[in-house]
C-alpha atoms as a printed R data frame, in Angstrom:
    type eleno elety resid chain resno        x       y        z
1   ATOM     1    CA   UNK     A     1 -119.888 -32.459 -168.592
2   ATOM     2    CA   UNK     A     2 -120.854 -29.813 -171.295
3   ATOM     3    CA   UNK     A     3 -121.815 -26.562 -171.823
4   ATOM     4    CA   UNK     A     4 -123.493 -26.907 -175.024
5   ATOM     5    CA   UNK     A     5 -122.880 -24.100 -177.617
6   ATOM     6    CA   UNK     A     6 -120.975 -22.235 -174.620
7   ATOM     7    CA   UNK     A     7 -118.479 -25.122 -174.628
8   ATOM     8    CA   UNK     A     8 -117.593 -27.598 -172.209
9   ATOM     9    CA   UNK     A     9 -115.730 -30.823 -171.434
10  ATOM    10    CA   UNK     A    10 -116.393 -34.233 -172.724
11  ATOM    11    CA   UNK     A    11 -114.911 -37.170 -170.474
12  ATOM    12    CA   UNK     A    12 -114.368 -40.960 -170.753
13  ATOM    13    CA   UNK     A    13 -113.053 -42.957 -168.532
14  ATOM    14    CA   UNK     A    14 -111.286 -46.992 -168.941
15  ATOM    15    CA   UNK     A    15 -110.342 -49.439 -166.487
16  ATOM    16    CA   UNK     A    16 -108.435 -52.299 -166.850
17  ATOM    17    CA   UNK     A    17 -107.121 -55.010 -164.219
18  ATOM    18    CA   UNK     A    18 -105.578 -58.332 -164.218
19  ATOM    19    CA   UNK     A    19 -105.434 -60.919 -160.958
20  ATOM    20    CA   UNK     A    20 -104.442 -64.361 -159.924
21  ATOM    21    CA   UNK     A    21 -103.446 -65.846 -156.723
22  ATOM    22    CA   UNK     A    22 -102.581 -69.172 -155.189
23  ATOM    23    CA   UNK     A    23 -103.824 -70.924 -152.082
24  ATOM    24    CA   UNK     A    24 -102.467 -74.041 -149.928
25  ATOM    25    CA   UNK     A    25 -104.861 -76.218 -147.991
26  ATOM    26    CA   UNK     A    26 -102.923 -77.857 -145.565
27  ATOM    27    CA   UNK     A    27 -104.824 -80.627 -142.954
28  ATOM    28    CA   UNK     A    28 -103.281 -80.248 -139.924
29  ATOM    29    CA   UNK     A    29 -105.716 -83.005 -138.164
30  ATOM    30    CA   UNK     A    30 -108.143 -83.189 -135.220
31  ATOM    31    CA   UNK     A    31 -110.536 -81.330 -137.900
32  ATOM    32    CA   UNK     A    32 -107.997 -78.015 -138.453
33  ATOM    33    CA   UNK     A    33 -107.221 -76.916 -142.163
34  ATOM    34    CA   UNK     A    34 -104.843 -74.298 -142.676
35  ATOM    35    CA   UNK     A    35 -105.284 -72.355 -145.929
36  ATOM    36    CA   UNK     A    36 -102.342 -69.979 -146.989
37  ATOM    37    CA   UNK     A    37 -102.980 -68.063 -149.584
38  ATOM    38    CA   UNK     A    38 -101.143 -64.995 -151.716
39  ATOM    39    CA   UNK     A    39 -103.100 -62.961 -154.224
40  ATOM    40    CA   UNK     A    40 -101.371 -59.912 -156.714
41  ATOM    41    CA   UNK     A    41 -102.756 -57.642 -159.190
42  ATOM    42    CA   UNK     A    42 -102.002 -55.095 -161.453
43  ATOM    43    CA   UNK     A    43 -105.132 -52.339 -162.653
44  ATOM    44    CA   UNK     A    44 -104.657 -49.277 -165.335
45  ATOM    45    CA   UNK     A    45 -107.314 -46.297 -165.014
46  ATOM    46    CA   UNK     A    46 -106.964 -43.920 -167.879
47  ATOM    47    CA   UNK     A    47 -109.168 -40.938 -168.252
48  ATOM    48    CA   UNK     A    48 -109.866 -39.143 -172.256
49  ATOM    49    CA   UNK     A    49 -111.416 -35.642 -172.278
50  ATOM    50    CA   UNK     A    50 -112.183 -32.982 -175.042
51  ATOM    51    CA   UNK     A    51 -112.412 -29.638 -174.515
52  ATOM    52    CA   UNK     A    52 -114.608 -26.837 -176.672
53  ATOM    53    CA   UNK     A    53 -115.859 -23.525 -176.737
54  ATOM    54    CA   UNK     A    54 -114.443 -21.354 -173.533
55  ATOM    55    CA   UNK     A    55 -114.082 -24.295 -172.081
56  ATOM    56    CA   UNK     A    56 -110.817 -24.929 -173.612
57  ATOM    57    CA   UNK     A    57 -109.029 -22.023 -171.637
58  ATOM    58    CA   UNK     A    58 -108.835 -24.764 -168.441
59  ATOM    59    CA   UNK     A    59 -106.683 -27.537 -170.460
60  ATOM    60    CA   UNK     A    60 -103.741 -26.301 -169.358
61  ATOM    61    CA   UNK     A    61 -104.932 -26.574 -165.516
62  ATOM    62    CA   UNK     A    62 -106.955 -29.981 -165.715
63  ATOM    63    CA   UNK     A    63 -105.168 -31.658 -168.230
64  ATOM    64    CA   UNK     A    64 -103.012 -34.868 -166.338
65  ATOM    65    CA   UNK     A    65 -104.963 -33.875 -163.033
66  ATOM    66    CA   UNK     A    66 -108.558 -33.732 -163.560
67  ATOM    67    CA   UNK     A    67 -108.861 -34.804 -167.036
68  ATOM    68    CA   UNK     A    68 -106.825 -36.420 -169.800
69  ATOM    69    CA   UNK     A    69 -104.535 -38.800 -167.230
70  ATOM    70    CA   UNK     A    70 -103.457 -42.178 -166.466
71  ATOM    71    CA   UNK     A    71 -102.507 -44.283 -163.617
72  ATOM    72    CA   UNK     A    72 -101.417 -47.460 -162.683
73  ATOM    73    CA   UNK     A    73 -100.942 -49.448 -159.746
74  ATOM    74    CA   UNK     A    74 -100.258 -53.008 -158.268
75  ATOM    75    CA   UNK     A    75 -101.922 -54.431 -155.002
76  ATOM    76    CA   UNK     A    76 -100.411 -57.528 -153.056
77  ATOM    77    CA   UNK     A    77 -102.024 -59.734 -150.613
78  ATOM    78    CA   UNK     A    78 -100.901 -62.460 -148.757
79  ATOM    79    CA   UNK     A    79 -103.429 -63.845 -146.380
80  ATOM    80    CA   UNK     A    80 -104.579 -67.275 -144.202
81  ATOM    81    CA   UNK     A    81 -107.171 -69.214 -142.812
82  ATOM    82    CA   UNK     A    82 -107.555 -70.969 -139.781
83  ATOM    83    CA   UNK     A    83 -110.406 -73.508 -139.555
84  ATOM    84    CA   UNK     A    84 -112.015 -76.017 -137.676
85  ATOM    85    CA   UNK     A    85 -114.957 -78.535 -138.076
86  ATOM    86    CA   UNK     A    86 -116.731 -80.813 -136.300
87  ATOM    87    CA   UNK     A    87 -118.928 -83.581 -137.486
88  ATOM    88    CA   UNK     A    88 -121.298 -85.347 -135.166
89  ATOM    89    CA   UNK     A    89 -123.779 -87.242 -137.093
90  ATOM    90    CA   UNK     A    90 -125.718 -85.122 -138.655
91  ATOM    91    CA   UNK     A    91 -124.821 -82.249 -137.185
92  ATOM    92    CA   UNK     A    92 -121.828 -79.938 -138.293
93  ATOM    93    CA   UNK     A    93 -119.970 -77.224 -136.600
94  ATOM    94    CA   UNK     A    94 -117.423 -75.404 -137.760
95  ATOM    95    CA   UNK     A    95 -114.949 -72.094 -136.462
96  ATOM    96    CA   UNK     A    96 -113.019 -70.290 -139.013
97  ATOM    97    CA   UNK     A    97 -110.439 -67.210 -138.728
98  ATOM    98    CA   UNK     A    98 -109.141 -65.335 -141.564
99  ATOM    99    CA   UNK     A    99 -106.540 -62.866 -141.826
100 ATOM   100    CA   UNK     A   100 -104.884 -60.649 -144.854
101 ATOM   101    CA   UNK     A   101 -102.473 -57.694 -145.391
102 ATOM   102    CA   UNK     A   102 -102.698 -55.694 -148.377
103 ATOM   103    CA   UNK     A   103  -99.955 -53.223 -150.106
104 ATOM   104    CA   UNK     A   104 -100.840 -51.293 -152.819
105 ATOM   105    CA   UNK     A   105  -99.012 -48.483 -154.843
106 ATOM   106    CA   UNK     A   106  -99.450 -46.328 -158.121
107 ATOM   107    CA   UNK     A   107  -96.545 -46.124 -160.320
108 ATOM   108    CA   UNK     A   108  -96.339 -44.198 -163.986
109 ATOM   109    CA   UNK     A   109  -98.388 -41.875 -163.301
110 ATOM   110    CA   UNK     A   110  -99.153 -39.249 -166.070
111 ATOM   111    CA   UNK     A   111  -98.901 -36.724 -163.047
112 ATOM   112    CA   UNK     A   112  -97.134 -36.833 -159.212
113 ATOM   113    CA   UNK     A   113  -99.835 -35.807 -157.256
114 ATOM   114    CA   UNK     A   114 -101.383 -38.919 -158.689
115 ATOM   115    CA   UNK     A   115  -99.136 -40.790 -156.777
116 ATOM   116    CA   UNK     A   116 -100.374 -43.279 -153.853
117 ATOM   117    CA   UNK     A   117  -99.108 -45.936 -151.719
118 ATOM   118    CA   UNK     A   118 -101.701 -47.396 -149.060
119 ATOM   119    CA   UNK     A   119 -101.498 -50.824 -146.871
120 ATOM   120    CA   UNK     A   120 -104.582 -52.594 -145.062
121 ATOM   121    CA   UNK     A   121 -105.521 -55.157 -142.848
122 ATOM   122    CA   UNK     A   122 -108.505 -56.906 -142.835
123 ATOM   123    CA   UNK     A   123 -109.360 -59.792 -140.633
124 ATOM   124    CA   UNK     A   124 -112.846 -62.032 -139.882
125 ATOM   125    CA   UNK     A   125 -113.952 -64.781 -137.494
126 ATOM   126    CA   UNK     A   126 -116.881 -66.690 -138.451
127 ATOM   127    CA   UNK     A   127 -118.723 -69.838 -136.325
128 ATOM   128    CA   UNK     A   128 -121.887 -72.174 -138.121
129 ATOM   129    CA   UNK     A   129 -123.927 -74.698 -136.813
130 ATOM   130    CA   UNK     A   130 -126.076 -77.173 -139.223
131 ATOM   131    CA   UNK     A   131 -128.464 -79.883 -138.323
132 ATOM   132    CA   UNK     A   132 -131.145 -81.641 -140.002
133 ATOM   133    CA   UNK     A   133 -134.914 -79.989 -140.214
134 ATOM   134    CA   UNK     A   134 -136.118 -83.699 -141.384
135 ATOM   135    CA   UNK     A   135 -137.625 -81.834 -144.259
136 ATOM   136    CA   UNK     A   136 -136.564 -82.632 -147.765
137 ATOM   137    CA   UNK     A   137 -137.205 -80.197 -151.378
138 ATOM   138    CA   UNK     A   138 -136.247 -81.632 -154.595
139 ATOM   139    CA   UNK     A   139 -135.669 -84.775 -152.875
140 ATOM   140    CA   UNK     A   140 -132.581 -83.556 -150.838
141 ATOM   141    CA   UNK     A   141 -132.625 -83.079 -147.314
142 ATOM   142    CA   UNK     A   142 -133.007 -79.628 -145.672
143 ATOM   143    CA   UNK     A   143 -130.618 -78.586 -143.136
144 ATOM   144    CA   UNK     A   144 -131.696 -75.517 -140.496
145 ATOM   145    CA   UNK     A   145 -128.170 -73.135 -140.098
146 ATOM   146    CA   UNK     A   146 -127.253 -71.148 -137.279
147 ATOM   147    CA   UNK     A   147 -124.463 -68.547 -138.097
148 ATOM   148    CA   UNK     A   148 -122.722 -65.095 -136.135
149 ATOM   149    CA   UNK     A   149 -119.408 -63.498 -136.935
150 ATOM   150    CA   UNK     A   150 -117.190 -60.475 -136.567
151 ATOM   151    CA   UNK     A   151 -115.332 -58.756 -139.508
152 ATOM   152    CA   UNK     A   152 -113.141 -55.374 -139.668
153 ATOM   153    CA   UNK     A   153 -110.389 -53.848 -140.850
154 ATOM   154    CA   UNK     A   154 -106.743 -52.980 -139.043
155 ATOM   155    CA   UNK     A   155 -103.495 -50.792 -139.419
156 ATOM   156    CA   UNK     A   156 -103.409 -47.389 -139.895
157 ATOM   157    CA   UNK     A   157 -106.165 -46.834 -142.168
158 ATOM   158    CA   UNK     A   158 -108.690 -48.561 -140.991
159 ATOM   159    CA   UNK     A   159 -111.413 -46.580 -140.737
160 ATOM   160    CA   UNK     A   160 -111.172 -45.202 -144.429
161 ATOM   161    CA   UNK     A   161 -114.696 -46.602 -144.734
162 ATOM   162    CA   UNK     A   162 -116.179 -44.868 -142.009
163 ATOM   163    CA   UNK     A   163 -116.553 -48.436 -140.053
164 ATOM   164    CA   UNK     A   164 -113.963 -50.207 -138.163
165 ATOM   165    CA   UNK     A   165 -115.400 -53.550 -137.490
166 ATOM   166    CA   UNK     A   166 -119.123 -55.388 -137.918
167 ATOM   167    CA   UNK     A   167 -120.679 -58.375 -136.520
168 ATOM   168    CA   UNK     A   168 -123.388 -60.659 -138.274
169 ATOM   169    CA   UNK     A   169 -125.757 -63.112 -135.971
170 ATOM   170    CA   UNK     A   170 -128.043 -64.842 -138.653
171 ATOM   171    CA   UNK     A   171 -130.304 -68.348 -139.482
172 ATOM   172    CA   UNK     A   172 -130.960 -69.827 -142.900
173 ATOM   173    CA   UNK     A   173 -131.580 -73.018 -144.704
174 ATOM   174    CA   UNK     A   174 -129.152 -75.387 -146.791
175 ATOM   175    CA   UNK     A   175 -129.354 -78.014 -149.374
176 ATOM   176    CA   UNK     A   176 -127.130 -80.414 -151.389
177 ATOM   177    CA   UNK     A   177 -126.761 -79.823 -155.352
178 ATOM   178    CA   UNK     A   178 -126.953 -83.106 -155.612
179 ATOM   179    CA   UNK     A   179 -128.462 -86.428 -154.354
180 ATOM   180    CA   UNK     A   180 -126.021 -88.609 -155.589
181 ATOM   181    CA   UNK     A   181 -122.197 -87.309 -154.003
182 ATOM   182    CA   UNK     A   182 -121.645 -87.538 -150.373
183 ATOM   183    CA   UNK     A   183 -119.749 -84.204 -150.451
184 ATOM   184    CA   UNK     A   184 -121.663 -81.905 -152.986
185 ATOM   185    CA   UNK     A   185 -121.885 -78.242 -152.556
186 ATOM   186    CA   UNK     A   186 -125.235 -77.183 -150.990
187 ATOM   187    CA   UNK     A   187 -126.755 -74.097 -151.686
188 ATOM   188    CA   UNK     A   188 -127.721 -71.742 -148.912
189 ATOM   189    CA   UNK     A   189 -129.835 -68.920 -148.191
190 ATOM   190    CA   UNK     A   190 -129.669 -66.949 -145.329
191 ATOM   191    CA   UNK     A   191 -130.328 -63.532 -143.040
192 ATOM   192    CA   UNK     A   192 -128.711 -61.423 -140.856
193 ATOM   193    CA   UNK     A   193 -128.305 -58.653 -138.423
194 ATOM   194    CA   UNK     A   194 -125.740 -56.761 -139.258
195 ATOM   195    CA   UNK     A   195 -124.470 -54.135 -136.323
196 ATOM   196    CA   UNK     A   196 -121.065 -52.195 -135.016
197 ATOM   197    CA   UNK     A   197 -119.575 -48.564 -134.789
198 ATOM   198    CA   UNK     A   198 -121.363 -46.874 -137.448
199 ATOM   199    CA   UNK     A   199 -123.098 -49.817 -138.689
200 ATOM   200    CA   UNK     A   200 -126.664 -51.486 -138.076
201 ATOM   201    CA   UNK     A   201 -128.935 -53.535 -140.636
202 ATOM   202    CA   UNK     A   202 -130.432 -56.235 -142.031
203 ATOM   203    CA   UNK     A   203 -128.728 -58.716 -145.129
204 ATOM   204    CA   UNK     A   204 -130.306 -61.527 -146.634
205 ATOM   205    CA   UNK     A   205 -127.930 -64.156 -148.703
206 ATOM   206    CA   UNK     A   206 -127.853 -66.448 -151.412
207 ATOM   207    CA   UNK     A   207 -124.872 -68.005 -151.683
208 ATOM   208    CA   UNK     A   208 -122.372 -71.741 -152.261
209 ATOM   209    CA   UNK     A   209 -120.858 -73.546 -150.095
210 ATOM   210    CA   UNK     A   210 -118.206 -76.386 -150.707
C-alpha cells in the first residue's frame, strides 16, 4: 500500500519451493496395482517492505509480523493407491482408491507467532467405464466414458476449506495419441456434476491419461 506524499508502505513478497517424490507400482495380479508413493518438500516465503512519511512510526509494530519477515517450512507426504481394472474386449473398467497423510511445519521463522505445524488427510475413490462409440477422429477410434467418484479430506482439520468431502458423476469422450502403439495415452475430455456439504456445480475437463 501507499499513502502518497502522506507516506505509506511499499511491500514485496517471494516464494520459493523445491519437491520430489518417489512412487512404487507394484502388480499384485487378478488386475490390482498397488502404487506406494512418498512425496517431501521444502518452500521459503519472504516478505520486503519500505516504510515513508508517517508511515514509518508502525515499523517497530509490523516489522517481522506484518511486513519485512520470513518463513520456512517443510511438508511430507506419504500416500497409496489401490487399483483395479478390467478388460473385456473393448470395454474397460477400472476402480481406484487413493489415500495420503500430510505433515507440515514452519521452522526459522523471523518471528514465533509465525510458527505452524498442521497434518491432513486426504483420501478419493474413483470408478470409469470405457467402450467403443464406433466413431473414429483423426483416424483413431473414439471411446464414450462413464465416470463418478467421491473425494474429501480427514483428521482434525478437515474442514479448513469449508468442505469436507465431494462427489463427481460425469461422461466424456477419449482418444489414443497415437495410431500406431497398442498402449498410448489417450486424451480425454470430460464433464461433471460436482455436489456435497457445501458444494454443488458443474466442471468440464481436459485432461491425459496413461
Amino acid at each position: 500500500m501507499n499513502g502518497g506524499a502522506a507516506g505509506g508502505i511499499s511491500s514485496e513478497w517471494s516464494a520459493y519451493s523445491l519437491t520430489g517424490g518417489v512412487l512404487a507400482r507394484l502388480r499384485l495380479g487378478n488386475g490390482f496395482t498397488l502404487a506406494p508413493a512418498l512425496d517431501a518438500g521444502v518452500a521459503r516465503l519472504d516478505n520486503e517492505a519500505g516504510y515513508a512519511g508517517v508511515a514509518t512510526i508502525l515499523q517497530p509494530s509490523l516489522d517481522g509480523v506484518l511486513f519485512n519477515w520470513r518463513s520456512n517450512a517443510w511438508l511430507v507426504t506419504p500416500s497409496a493407491e489401490l487399483a483395479w481394472t478390467r478388460q473385456e474386449g473393448a470395454r474397460t473398467t477400472g476402480i481406484r482408491g487413493h489415500v495420503a497423510w500430510s505433515w507440515i511445519s514452519s521452522f526459522d521463522e523471523s518471528d514465533p507467532v509465525l510458527e505452524f505445524r498442521e497434518t491432513a488427510g486426504a483420501y478419493a475413490i474413483r470408478a470409469e467405464h470405457a467402450a467403443p462409440t464406433g466413431m473414429k477422429v483423426l483416424q483413431r477410434p473414439m471411446d464414450w466414458v462413464l465416470f463418478g467418484g467421491l473425494a474429501g479430506f480427514f483428521g482434525a482439520n478437515r474442514d479448513a476449506l469449508g468442505f469436507t468431502s465431494v462427489a463427481e458423476l460425469g461422461v466424456g469422450v477419449e482418444a489414443p495419441l497415437s495410431t500406431r502403439a497398442e498402449k498410448t495415452k489417450r486424451l480425454r475430455l470430460g464433464v461433471s456434476y460436482l455436489s456435497g456439504p457445501d458444494v454443488k456445480g458443474w466442471s468440464v475437463g481436459l485432461g491425459l491419461r496413461y
